[in-house]
Residue frames as qw, qx, qy, qz and C-alpha x, y, z in Angstrom:
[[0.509, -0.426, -0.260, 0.701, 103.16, 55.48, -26.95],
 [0.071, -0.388, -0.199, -0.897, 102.19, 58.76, -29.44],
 [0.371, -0.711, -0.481, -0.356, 99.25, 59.07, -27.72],
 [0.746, -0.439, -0.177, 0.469, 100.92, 58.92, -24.26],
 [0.427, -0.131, 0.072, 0.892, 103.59, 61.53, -25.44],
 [0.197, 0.299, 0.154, 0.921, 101.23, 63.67, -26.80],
 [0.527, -0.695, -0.405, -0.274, 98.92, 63.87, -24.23],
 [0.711, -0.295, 0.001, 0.639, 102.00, 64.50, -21.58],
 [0.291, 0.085, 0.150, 0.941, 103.26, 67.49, -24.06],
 [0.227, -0.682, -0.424, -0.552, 99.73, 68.94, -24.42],
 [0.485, -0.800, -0.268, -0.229, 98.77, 68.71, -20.48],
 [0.754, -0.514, -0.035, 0.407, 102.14, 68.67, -18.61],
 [0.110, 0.984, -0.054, -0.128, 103.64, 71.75, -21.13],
 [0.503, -0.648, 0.454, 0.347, 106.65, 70.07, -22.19],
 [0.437, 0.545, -0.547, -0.461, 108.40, 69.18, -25.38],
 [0.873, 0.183, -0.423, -0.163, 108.39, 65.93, -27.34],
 [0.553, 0.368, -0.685, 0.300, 111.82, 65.24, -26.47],
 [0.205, -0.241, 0.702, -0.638, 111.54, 65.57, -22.66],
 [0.828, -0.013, 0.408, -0.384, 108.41, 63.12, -22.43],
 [0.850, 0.302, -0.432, 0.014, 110.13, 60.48, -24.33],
 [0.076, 0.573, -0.559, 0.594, 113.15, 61.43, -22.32],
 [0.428, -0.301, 0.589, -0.616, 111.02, 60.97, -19.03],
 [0.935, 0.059, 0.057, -0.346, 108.91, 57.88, -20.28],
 [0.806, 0.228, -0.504, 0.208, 112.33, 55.85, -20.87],
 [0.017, -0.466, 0.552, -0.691, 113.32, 57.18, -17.15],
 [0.733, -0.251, 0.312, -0.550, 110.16, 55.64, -15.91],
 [0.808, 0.389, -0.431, -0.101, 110.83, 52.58, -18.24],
 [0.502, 0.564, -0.549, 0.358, 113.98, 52.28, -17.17],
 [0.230, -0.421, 0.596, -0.643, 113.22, 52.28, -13.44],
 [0.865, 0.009, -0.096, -0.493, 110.51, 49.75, -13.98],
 [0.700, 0.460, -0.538, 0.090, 113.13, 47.74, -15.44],
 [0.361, 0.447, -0.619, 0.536, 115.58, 47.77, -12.54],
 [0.564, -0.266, 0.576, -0.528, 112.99, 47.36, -9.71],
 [0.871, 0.102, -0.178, -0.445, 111.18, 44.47, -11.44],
 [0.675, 0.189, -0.679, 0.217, 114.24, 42.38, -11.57],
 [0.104, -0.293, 0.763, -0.567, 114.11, 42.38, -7.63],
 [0.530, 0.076, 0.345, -0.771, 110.48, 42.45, -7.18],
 [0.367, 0.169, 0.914, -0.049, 109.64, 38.98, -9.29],
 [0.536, 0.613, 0.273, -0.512, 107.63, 41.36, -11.83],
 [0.614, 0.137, 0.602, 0.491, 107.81, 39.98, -15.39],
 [0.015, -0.648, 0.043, 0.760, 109.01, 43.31, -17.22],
 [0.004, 0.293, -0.681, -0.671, 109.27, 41.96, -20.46],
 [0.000, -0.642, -0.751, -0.156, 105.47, 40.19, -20.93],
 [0.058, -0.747, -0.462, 0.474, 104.56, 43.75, -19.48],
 [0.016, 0.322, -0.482, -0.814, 106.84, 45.82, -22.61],
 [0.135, 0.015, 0.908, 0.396, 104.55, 43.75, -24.72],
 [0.049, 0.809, 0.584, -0.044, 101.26, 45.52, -23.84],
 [0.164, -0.824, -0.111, 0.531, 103.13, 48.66, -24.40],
 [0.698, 0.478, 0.265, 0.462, 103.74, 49.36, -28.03],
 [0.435, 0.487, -0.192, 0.733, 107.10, 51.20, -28.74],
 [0.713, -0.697, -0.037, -0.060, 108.08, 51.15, -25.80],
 [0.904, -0.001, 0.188, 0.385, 110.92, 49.36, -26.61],
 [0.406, 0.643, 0.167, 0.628, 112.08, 52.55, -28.68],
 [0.025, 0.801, -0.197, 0.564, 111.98, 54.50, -25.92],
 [0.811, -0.526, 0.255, -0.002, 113.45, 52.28, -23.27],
 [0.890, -0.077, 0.176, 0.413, 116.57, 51.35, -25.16],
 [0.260, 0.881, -0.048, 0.391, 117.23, 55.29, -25.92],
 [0.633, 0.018, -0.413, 0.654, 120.26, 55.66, -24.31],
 [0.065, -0.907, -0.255, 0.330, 119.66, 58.93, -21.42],
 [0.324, 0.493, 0.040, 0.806, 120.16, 62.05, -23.05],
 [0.258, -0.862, -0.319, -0.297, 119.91, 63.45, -20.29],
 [0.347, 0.418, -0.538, 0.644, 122.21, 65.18, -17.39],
 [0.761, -0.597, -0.159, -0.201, 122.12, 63.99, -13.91],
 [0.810, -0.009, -0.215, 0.546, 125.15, 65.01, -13.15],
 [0.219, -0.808, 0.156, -0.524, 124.71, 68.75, -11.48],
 [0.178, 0.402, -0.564, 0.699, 126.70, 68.93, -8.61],
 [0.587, -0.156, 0.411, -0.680, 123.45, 69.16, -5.98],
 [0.900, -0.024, -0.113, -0.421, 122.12, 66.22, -7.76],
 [0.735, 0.355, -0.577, 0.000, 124.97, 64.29, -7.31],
 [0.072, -0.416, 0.552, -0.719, 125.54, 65.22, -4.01],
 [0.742, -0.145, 0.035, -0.654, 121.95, 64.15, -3.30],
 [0.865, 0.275, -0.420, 0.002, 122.88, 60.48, -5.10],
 [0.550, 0.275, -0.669, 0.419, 125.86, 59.98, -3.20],
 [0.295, -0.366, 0.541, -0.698, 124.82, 61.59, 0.41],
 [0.839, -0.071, 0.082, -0.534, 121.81, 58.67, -0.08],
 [0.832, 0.277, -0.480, 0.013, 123.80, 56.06, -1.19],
 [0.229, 0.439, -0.620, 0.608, 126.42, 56.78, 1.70],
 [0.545, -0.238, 0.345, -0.727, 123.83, 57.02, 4.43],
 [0.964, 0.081, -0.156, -0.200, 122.39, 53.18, 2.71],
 [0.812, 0.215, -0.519, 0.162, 125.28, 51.64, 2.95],
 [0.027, 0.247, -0.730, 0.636, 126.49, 52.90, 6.69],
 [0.783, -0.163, 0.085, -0.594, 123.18, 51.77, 7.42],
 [0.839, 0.411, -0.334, -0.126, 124.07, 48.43, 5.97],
 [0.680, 0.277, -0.558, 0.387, 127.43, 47.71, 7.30],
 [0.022, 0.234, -0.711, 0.663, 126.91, 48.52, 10.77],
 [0.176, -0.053, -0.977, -0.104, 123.69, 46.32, 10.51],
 [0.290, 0.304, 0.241, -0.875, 121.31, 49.58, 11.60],
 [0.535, 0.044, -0.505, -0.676, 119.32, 48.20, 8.25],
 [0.464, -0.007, -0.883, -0.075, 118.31, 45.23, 9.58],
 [0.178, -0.221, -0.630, 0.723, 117.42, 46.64, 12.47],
 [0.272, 0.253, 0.108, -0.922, 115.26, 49.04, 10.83],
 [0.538, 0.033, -0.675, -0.504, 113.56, 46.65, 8.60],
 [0.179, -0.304, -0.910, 0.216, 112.73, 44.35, 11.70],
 [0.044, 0.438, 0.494, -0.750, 110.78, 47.39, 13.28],
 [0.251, 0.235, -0.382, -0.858, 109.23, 48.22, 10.23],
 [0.483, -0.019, -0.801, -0.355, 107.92, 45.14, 9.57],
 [0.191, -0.117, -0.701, 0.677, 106.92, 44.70, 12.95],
 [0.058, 0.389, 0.336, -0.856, 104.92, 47.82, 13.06],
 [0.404, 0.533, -0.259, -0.697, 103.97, 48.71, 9.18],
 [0.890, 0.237, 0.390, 0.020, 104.59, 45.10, 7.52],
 [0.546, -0.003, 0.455, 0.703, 106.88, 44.05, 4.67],
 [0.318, 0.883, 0.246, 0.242, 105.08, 47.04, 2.35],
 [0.230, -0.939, 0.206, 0.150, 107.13, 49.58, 4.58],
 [0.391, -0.707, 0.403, 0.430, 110.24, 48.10, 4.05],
 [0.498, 0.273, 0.448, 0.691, 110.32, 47.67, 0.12],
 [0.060, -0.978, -0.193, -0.058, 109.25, 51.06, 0.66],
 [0.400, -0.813, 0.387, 0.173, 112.74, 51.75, 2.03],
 [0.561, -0.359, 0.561, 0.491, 114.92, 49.71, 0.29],
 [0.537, 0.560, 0.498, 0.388, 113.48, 51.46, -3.42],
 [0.212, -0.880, -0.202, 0.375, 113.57, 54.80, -1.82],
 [0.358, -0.589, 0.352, 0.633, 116.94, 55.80, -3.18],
 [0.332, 0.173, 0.705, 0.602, 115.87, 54.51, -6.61],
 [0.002, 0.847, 0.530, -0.034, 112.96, 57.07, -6.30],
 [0.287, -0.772, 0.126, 0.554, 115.39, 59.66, -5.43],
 [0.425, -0.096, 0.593, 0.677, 117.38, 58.77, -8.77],
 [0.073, 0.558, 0.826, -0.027, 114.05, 58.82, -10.48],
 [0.011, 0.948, 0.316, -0.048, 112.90, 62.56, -9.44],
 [0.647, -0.329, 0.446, 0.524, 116.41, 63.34, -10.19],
 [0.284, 0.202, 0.722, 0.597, 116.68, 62.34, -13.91],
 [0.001, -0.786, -0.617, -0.040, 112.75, 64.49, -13.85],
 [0.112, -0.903, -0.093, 0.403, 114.36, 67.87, -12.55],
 [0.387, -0.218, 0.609, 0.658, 117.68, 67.17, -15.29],
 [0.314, 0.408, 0.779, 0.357, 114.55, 67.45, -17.76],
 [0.039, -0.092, -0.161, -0.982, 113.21, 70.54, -16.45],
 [0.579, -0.577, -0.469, -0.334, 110.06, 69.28, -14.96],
 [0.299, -0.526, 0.314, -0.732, 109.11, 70.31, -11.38],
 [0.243, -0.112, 0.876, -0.402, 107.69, 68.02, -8.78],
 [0.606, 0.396, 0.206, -0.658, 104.33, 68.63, -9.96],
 [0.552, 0.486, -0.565, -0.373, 105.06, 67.07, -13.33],
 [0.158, -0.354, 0.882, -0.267, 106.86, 64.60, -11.63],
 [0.481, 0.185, 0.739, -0.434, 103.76, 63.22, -10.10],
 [0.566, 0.506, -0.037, -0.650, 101.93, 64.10, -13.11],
 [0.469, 0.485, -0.648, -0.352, 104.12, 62.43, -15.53],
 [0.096, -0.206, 0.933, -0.278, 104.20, 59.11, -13.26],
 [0.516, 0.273, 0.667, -0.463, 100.32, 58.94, -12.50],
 [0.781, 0.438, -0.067, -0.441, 99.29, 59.23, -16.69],
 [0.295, 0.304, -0.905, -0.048, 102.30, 56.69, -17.48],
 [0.221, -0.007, 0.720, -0.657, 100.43, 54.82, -15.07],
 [0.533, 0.453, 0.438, -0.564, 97.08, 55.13, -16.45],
 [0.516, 0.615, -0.420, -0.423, 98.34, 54.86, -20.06],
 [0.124, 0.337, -0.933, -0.005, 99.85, 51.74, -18.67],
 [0.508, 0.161, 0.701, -0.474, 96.42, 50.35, -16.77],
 [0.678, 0.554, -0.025, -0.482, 94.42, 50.79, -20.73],
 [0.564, 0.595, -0.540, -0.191, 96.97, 49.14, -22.54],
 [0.313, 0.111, -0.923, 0.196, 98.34, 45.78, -20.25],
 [0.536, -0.244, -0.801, -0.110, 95.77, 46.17, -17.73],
 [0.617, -0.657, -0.157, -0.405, 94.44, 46.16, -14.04],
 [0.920, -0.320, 0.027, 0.225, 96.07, 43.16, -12.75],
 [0.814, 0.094, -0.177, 0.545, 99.19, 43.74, -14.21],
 [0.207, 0.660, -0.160, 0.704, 99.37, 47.59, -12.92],
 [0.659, -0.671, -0.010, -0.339, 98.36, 46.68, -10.05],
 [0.888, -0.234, 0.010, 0.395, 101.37, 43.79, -9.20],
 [0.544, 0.522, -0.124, 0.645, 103.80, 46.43, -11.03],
 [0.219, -0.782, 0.106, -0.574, 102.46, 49.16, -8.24],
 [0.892, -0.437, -0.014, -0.117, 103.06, 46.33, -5.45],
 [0.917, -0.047, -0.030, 0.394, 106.24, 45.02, -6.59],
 [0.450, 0.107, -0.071, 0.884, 107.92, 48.85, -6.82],
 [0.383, -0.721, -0.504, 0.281, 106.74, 50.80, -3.68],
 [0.269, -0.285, 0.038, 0.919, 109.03, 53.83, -4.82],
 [0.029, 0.245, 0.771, 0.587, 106.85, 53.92, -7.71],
 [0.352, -0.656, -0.667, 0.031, 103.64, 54.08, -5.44],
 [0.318, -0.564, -0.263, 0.716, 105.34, 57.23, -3.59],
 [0.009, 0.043, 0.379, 0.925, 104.87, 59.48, -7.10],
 [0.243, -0.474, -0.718, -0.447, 101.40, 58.63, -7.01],
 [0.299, -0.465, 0.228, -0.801, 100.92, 60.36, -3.70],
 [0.571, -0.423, 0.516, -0.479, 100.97, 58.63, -0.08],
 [0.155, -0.221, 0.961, -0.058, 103.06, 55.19, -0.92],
 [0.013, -0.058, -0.911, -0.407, 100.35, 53.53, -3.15],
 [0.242, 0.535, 0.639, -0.497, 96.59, 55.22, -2.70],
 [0.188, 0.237, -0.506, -0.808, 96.49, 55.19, -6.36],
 [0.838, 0.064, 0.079, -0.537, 92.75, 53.97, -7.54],
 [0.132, -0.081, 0.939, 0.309, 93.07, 50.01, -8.27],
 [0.458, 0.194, -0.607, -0.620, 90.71, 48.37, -9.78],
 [0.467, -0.278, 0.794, -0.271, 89.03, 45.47, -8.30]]
């Protein structure tokens, strides 16, 4: 993961700490979609030396500004009146319908994307970075576990796909 961090601090102008910082953010999200999404996170830690070191850093970070929380909660609210007056379901048929099942794990990671670019501005990185920091994790992740397996990770967390620019038209591999 040196390499990774210092290739990050070199091209993306930030300090150590914040790309660790943001690489256990990405971690960390990995983490928490996978368990929905059937992706096996832990065979996938295992092509990522120290990793582990920076996934089990606790966040030092603040994501607790006022706007950002606001953000967090206004999304969360909005999900869940969706939800209980059964408008999700509704939208997910028509999605699927129209776009297929891609669209709607598109939608139901969304908010975890939101968290995501979130935890990225708490760091002091712009959007730009954002993307940045997402698409070499990404690539740093394709060299070291693979094709296949970045390829099911990009499938199995569609929020994930939206950093990369236009919901998964990141290069695969065939």
């Amino acid at each position: 993961m040196d390499t990774l961090i210092n290739q990050i601090v070199n091209q993306l102008d930030l300090d150590p700490s914040q790309a660790k910082s943001a690489i256990g953010a990405i971690l960390r999200f990995c983490r928490t979609q996978a368990v929905d999404n059937n992706f096996d996170f832990d065979a996938f830690l295992t092509k990522l030396p120290g990793s582990e070191s920076l996934l089990q850093t606790e966040k030092n970070y603040d994501v607790t500004t006022q706007q950002q929380s606001n953000v967090v909660l206004i999304i969360g609210l909005l999900t869940w009146f969706l939800k209980a007056f059964g408008i999700m379901e509704i939208l997910k048929t028509l999605l699927t319908r129209f776009f297929g099942d891609s669209a709607v794990k598109l939608l139901d990671s969304a908010g975890d994307g939101a968290e995501l670019a979130s935890v990225f501005r708490s760091l002091g990185m712009n959007r730009e970075q954002g993307t940045k920091m997402v698409a070499m994790f990404v690539d740093y992740a394709k060299l070291k576990a693979g094709p296949v397996v970045i390829d099911k990770l990009l499938e199995s967390i569609p929020a994930l796909q939206t950093f990369l620019g236009g919901g998964g038209n990141h290069e695969k591999d065939e």
